[in-house]
PyMOL Python script that loads the backbone (N, CA, C, O; Angstrom):
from pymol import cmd

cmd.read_pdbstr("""\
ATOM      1  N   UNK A   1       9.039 -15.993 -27.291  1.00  0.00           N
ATOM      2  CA  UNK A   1       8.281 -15.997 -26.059  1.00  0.00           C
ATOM      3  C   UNK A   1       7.517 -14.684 -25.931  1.00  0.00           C
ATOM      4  O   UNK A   1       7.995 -13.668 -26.435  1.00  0.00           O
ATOM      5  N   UNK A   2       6.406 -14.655 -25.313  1.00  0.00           N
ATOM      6  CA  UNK A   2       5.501 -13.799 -25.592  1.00  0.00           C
ATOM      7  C   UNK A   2       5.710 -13.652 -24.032  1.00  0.00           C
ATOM      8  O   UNK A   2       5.824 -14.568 -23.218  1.00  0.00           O
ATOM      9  N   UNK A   3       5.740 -11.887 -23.735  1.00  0.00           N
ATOM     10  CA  UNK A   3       5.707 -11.831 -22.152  1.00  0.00           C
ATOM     11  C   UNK A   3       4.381 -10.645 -21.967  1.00  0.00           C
ATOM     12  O   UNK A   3       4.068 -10.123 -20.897  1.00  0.00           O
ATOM     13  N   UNK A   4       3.771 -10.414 -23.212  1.00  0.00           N
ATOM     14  CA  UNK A   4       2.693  -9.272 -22.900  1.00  0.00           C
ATOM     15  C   UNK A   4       1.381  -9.944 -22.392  1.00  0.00           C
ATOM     16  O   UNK A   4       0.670 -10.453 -23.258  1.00  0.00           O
ATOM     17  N   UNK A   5       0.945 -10.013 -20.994  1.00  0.00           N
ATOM     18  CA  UNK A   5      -0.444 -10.493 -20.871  1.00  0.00           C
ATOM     19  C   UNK A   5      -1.479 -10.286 -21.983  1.00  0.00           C
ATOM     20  O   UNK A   5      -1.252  -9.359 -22.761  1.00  0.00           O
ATOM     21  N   UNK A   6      -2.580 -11.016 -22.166  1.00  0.00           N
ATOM     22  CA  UNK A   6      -3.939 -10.938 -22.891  1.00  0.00           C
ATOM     23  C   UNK A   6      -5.226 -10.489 -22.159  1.00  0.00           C
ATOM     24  O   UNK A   6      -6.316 -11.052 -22.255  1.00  0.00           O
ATOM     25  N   UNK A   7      -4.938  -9.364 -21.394  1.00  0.00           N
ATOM     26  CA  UNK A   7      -6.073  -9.046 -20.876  1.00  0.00           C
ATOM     27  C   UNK A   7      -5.613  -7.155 -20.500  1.00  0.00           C
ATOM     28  O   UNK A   7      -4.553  -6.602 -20.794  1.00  0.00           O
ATOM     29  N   UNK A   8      -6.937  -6.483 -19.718  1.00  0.00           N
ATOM     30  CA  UNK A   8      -6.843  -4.716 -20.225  1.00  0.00           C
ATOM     31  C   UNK A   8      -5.656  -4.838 -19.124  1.00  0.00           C
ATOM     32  O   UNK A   8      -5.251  -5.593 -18.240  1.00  0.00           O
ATOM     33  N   UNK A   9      -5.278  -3.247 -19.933  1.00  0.00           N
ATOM     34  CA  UNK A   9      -4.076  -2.726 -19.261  1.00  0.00           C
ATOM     35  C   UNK A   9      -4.965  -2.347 -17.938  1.00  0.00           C
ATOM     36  O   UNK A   9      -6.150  -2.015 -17.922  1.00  0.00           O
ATOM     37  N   UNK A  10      -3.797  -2.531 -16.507  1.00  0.00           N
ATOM     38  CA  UNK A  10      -4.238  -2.004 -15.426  1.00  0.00           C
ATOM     39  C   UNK A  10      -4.306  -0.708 -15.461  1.00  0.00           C
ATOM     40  O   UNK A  10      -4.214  -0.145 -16.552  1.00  0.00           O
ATOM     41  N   UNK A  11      -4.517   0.176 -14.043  1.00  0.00           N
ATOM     42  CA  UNK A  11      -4.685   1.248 -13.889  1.00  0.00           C
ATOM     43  C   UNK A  11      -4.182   1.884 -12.608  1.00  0.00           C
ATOM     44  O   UNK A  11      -4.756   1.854 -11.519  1.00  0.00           O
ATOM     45  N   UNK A  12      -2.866   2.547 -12.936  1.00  0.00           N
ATOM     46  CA  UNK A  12      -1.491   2.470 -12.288  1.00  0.00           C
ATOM     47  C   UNK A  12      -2.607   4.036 -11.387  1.00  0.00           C
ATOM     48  O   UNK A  12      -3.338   4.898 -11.877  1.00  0.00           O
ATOM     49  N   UNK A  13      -2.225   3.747 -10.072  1.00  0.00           N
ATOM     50  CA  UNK A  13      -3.047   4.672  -8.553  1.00  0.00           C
ATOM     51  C   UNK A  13      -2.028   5.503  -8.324  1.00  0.00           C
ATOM     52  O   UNK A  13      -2.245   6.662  -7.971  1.00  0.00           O
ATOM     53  N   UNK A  14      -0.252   4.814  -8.567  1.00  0.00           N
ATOM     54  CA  UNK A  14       0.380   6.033  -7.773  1.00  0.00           C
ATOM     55  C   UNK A  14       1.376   5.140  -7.738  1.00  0.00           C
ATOM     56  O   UNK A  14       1.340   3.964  -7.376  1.00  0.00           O
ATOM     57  N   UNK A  15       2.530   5.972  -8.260  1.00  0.00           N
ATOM     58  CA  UNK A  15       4.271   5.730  -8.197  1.00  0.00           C
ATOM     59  C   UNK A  15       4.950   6.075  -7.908  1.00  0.00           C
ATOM     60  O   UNK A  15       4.808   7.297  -7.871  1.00  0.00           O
ATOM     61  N   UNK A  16       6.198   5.652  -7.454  1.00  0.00           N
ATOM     62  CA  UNK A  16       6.993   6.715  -6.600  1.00  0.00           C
ATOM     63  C   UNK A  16       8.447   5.717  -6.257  1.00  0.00           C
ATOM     64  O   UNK A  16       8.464   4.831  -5.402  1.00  0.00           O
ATOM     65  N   UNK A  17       9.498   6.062  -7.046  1.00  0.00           N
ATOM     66  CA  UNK A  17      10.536   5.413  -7.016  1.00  0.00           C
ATOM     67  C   UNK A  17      11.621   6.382  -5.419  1.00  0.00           C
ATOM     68  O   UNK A  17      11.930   7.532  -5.108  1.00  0.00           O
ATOM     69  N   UNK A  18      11.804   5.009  -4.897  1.00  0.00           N
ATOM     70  CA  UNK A  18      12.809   5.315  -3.828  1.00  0.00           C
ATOM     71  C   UNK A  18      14.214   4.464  -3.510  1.00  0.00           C
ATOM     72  O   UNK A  18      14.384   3.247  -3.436  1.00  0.00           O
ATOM     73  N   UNK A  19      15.035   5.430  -3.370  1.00  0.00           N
ATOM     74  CA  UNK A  19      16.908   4.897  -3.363  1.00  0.00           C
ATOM     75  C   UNK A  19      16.835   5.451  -2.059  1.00  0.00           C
ATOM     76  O   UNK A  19      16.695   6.569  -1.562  1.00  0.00           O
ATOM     77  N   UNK A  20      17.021   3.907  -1.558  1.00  0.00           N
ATOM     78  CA  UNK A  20      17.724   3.752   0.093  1.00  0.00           C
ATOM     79  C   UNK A  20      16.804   4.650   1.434  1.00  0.00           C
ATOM     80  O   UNK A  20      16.857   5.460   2.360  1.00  0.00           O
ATOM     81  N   UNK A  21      15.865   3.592   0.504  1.00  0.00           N
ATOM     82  CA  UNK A  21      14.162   4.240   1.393  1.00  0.00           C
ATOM     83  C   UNK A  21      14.004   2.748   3.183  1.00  0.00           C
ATOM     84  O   UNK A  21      14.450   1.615   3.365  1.00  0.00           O
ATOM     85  N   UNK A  22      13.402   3.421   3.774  1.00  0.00           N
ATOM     86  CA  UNK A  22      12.676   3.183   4.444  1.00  0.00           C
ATOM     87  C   UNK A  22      11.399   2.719   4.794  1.00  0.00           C
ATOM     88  O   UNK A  22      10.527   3.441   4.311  1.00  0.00           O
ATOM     89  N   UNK A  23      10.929   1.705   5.510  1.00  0.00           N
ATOM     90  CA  UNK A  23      10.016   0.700   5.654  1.00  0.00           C
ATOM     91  C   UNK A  23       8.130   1.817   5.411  1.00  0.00           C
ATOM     92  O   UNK A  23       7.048   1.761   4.826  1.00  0.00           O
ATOM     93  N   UNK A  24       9.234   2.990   6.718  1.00  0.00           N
ATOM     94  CA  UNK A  24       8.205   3.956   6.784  1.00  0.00           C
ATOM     95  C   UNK A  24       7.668   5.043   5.584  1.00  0.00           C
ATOM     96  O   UNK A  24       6.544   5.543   5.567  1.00  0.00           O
ATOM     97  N   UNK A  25       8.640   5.263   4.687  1.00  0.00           N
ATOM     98  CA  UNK A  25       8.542   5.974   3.516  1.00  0.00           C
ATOM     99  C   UNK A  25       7.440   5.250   2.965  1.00  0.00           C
ATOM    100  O   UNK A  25       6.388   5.886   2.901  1.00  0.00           O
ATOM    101  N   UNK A  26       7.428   3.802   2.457  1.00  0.00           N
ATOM    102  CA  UNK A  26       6.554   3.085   1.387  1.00  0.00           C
ATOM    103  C   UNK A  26       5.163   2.937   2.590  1.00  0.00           C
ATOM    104  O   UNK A  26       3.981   2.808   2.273  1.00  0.00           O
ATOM    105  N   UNK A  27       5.472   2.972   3.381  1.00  0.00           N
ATOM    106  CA  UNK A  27       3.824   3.102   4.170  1.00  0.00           C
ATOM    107  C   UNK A  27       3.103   4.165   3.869  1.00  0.00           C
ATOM    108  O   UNK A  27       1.958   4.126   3.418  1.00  0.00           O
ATOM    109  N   UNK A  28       3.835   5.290   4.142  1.00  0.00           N
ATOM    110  CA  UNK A  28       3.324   6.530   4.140  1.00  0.00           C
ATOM    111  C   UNK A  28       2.734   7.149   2.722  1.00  0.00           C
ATOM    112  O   UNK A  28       1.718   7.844   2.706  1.00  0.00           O
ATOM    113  N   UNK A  29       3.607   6.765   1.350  1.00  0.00           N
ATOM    114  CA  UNK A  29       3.171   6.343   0.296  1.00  0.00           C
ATOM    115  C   UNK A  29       1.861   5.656  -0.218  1.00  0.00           C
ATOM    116  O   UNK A  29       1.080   6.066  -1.077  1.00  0.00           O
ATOM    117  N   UNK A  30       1.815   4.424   0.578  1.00  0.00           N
ATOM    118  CA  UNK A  30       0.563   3.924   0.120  1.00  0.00           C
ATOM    119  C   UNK A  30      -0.544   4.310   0.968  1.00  0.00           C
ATOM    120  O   UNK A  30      -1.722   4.067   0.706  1.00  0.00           O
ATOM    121  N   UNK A  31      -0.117   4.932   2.016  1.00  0.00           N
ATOM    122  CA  UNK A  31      -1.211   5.746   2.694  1.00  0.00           C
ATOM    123  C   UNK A  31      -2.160   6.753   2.127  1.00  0.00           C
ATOM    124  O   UNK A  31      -3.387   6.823   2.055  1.00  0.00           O
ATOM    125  N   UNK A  32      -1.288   7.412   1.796  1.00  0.00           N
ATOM    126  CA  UNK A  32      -1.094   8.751   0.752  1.00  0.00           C
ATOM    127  C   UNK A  32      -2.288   8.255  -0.728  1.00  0.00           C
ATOM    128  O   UNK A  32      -3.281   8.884  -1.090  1.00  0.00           O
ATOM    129  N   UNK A  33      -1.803   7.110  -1.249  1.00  0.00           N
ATOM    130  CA  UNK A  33      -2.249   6.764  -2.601  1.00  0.00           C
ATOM    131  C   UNK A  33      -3.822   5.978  -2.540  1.00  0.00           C
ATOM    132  O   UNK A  33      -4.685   5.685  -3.367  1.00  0.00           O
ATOM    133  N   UNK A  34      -3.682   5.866  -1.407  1.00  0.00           N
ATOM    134  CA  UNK A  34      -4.971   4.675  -0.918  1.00  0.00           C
ATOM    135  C   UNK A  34      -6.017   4.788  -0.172  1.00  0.00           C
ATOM    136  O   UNK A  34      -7.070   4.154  -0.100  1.00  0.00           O
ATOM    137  N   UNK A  35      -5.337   6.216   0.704  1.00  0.00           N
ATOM    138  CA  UNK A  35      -6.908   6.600   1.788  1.00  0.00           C
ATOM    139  C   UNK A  35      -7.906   6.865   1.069  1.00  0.00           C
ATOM    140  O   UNK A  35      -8.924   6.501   1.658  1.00  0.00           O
ATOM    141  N   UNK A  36      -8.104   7.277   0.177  1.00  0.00           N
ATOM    142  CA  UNK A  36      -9.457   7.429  -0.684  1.00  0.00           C
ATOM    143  C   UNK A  36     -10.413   6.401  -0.911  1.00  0.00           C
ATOM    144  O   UNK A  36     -11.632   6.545  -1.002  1.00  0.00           O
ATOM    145  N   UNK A  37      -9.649   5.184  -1.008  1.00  0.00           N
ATOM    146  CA  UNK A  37     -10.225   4.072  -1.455  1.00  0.00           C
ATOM    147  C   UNK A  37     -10.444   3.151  -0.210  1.00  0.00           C
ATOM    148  O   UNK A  37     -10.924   2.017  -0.190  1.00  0.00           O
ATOM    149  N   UNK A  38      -9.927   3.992   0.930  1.00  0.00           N
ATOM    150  CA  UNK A  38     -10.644   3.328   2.588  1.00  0.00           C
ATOM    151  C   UNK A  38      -9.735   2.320   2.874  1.00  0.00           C
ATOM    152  O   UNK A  38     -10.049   1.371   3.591  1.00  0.00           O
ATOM    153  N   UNK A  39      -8.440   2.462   2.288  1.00  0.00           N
ATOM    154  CA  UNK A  39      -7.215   1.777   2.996  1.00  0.00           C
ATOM    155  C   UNK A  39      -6.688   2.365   3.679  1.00  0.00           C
ATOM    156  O   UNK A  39      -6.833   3.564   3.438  1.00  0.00           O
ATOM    157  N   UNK A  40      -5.632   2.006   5.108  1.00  0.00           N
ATOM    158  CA  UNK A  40      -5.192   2.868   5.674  1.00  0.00           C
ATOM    159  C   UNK A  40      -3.947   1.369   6.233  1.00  0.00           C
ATOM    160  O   UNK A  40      -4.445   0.334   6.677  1.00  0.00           O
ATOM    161  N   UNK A  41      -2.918   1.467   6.148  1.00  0.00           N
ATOM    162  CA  UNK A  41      -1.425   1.111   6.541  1.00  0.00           C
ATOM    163  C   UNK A  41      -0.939   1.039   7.969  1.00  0.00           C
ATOM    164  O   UNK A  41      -1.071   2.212   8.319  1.00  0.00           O
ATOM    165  N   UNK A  42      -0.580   0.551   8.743  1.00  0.00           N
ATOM    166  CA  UNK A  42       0.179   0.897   9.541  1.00  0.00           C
ATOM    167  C   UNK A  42       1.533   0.167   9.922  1.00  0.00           C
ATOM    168  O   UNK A  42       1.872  -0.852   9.321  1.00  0.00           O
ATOM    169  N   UNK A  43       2.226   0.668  10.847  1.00  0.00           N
ATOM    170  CA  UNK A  43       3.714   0.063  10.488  1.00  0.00           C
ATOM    171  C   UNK A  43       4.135   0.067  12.456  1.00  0.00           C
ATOM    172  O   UNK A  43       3.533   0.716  13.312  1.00  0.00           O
ATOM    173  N   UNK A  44       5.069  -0.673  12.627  1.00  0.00           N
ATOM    174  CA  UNK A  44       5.613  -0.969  13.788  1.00  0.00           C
ATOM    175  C   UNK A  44       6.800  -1.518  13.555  1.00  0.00           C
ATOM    176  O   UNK A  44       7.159  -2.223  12.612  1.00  0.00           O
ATOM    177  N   UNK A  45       7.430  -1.110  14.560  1.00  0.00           N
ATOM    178  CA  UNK A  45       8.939  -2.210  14.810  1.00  0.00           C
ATOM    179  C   UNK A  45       8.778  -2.826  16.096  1.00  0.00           C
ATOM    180  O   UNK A  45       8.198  -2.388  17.089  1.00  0.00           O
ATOM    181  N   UNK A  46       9.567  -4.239  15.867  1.00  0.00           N
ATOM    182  CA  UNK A  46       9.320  -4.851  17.333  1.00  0.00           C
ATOM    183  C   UNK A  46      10.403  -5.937  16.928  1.00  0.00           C
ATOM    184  O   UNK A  46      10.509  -6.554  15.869  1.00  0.00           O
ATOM    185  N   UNK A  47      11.157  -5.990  18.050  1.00  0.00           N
ATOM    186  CA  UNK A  47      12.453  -6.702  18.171  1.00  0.00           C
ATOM    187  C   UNK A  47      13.525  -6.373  16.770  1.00  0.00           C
ATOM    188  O   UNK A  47      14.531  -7.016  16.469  1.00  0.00           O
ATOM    189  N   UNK A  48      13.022  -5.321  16.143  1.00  0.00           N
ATOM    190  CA  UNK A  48      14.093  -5.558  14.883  1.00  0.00           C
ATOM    191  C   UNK A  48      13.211  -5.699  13.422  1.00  0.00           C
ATOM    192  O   UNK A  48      13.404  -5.324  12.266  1.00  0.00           O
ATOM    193  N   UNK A  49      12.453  -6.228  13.923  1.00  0.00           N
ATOM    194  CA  UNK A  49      11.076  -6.907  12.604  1.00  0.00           C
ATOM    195  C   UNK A  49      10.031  -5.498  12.776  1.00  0.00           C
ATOM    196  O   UNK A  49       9.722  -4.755  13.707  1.00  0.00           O
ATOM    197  N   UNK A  50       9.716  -5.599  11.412  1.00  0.00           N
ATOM    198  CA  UNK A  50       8.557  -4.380  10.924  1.00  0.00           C
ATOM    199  C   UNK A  50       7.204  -5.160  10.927  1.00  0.00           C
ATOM    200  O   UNK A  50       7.402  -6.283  10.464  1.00  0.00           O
ATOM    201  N   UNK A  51       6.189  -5.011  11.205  1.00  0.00           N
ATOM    202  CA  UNK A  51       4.983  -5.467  11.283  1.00  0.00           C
ATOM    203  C   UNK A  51       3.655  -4.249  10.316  1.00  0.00           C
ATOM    204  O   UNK A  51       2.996  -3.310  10.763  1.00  0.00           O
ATOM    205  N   UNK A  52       3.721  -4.800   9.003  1.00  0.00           N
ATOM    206  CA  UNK A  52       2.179  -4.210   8.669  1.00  0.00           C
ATOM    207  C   UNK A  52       1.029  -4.373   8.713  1.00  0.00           C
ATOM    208  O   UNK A  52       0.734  -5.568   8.665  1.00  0.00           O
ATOM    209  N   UNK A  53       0.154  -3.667   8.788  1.00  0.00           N
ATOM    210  CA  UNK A  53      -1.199  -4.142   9.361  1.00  0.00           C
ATOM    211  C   UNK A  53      -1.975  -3.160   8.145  1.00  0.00           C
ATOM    212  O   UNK A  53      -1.640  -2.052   7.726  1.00  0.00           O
ATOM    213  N   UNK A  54      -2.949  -3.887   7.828  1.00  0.00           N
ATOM    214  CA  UNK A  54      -3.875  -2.890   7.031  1.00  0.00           C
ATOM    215  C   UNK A  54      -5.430  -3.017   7.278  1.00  0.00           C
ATOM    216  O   UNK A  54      -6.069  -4.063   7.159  1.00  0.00           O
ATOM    217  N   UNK A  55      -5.945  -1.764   7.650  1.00  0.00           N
ATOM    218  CA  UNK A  55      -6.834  -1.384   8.014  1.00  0.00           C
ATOM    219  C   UNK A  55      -8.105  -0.835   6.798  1.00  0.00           C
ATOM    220  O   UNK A  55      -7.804   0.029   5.974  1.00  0.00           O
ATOM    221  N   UNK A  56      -9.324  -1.373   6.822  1.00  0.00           N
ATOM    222  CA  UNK A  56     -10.277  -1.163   5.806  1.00  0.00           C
ATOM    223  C   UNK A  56     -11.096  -0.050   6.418  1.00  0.00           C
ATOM    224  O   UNK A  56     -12.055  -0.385   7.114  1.00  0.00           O
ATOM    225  N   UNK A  57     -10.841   1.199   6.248  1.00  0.00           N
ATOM    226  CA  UNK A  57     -11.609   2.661   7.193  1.00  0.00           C
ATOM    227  C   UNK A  57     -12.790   2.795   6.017  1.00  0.00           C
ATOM    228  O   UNK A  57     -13.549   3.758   6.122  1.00  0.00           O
ATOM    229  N   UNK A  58     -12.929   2.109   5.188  1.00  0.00           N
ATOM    230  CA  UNK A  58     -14.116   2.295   4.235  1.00  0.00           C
ATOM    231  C   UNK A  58     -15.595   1.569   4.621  1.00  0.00           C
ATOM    232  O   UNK A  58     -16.630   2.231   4.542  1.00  0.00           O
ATOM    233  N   UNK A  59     -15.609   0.059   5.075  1.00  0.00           N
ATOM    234  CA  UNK A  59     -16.614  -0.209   5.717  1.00  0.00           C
ATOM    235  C   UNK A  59     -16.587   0.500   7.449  1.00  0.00           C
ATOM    236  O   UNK A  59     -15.682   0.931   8.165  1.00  0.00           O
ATOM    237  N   UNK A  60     -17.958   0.351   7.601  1.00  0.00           N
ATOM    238  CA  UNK A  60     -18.219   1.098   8.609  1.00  0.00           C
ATOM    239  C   UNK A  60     -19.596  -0.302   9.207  1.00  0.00           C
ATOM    240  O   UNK A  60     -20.621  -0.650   8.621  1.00  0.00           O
ATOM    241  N   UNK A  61     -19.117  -0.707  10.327  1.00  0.00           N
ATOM    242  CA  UNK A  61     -19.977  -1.697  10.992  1.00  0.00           C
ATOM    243  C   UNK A  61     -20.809  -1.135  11.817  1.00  0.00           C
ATOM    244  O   UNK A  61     -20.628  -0.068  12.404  1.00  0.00           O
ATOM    245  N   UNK A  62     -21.777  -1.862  11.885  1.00  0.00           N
ATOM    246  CA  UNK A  62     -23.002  -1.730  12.758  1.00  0.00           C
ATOM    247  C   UNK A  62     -22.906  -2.268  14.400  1.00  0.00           C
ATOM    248  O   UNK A  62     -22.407  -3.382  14.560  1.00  0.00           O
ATOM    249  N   UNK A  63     -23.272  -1.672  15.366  1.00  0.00           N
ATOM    250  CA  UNK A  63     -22.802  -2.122  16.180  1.00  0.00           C
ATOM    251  C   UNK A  63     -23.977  -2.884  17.001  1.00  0.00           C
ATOM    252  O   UNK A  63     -23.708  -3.511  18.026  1.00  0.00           O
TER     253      UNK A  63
END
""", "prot")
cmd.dss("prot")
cmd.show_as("cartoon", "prot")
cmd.util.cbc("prot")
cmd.orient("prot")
């Protein structure tokens, strides 16, 4: 069995291994790895449940 895809290797932005991390750690992470590229994360708790939302700060609309 062949498990190596047939197409280019990706192009790894940013890694970061975490033991007995938090919802908020990996936000802040891809915050960190992604604002450049006009992503931006956000995080909430509500009743118990985490809610992410992601925000595109790279386009800029006309009003």
């Amino acid at each position: 069995m062949r498990v190596a895809a047939d197409h280019e290797k990706l192009t790894v932005l940013g890694q970061r291994r975490f033991s007995g991390f938090t919802p908020h750690q990996v936000v802040t992470f891809l915050n960190v790895v992604l604002k450049e590229r006009g992503l931006i994360f956000g995080l909430r708790q509500l009743d118990g449940e985490y809610e992410v939302t992601i925000y595109d700060a790279g386009t800029k609309r006309e009003s």
